[in-house]
C-alpha positions in Angstrom: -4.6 1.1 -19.9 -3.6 3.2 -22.9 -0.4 2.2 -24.5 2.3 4.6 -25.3 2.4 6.3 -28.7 4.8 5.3 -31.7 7.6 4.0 -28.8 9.6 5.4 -27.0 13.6 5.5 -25.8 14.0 4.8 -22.3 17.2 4.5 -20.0 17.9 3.2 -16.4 20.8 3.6 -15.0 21.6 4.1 -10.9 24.5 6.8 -9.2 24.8 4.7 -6.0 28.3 2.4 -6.2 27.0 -0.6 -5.7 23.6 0.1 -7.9 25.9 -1.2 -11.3 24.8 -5.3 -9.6 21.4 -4.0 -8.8 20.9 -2.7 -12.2 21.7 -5.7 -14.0 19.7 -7.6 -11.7 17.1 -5.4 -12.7 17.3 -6.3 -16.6 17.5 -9.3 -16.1 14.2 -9.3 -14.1 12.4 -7.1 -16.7 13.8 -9.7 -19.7 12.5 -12.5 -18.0 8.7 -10.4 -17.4 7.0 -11.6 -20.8 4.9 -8.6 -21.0 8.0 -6.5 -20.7 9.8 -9.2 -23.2 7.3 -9.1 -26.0 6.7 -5.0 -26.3 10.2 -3.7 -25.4 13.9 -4.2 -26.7 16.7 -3.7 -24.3 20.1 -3.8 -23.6 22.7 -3.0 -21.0 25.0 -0.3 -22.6 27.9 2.1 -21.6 27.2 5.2 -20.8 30.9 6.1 -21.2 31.5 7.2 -17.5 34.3 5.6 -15.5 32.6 3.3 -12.8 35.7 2.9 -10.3 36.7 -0.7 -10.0 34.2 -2.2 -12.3 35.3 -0.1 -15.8 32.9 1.9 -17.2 28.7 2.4 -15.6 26.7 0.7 -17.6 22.9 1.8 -18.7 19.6 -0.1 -19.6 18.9 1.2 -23.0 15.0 0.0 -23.7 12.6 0.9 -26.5 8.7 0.6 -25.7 7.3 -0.6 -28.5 4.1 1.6 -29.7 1.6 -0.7 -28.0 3.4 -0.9 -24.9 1.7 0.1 -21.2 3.2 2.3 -18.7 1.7 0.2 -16.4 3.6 -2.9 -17.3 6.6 -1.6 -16.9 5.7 0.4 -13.5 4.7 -3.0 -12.2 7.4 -5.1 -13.2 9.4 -2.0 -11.6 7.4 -2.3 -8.5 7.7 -6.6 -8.0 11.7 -6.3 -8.5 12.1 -3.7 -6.1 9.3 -5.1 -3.5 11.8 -8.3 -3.9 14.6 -6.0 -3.2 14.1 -3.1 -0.6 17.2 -2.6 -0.4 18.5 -1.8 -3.4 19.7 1.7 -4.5 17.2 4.5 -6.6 17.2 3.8 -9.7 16.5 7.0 -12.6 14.6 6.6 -15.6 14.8 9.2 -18.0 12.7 9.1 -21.1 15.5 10.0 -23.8 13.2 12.3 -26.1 12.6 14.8 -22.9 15.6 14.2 -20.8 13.5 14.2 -17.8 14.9 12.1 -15.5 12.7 10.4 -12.5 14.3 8.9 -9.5 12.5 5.7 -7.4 13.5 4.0 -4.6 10.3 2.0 -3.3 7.3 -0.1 -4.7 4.9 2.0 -3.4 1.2 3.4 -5.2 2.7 6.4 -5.3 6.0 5.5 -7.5 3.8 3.4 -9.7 1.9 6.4 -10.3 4.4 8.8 -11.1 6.0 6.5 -13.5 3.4 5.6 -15.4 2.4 9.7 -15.3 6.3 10.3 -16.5 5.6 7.7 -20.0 2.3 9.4 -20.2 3.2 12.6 -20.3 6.4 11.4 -22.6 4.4 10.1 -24.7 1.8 12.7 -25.3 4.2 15.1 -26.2 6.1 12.9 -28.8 2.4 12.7 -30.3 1.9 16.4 -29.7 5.5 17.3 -31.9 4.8 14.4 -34.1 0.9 15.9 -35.3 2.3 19.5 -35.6 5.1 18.4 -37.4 2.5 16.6 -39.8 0.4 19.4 -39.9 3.3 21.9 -41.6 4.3 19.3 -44.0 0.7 18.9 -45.1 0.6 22.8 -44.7 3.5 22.7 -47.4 2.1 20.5 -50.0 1.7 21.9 -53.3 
């Protein structure tokens, strides 16, 4: 499978109350995936909102490194949650596009749409990044 472009900004975060334990089970799980590991940086951050008893919500902040599959990530998505049904939906939302994308299962179907979601991301970083080479070539003396 293709990997994603130059890299990418990624963030996961949950709105349920009780998703702040299920999210840092989560990066845990993804830092302990070596795949995920060697191609991707991440932290858990906070996202500045007030998160009742527990202080502020806290984020995963990840950046896909430039040779980094969707797929991997969609998978290791996919075995956490399989290994916890229950836990709340969790959004991704690639920072560059602001598109956010709620899952809540391990099914085919949310593996496919969000591995579509970094795709698509991803082509359109490229997109912006080749037009904006294109005017500064385009502006050369």
């Amino acid at each position: 499978m293709e990997g994603l472009g130059e890299g990418m900004r990624i963030r996961i975060e949950t709105t349920a109350d009780e998703g702040q334990e299920a999210l840092s089970d989560l990066h845990k799980w993804l830092r302990l995936d070596a795949d995920v590991r060697r191609q991707a940086t991440m932290e858990m951050v906070s996202c500045g909102k007030p998160g009742g008893t527990m202080g502020t919500v806290e984020v995963i902040d990840m950046f896909l490194s430039q040779g980094f599959s969707a797929l991997n990530l969609a998978m290791s998505y996919a075995a956490w949650r399989a290994a916890r049904p229950a836990a709340p939906p969790i959004t991704i939302t690639v920072t560059a596009t602001g598109q956010p994308l709620t899952v809540d299962d391990a099914s085919q179907e949310t593996i496919r749409r969000i591995v579509e979601a970094l795709r698509a991301a991803s082509a359109t970083d490229q997109a912006e990044r080749q037009a904006e080479a294109g005017d500064e070539e385009g502006t050369s003396p």
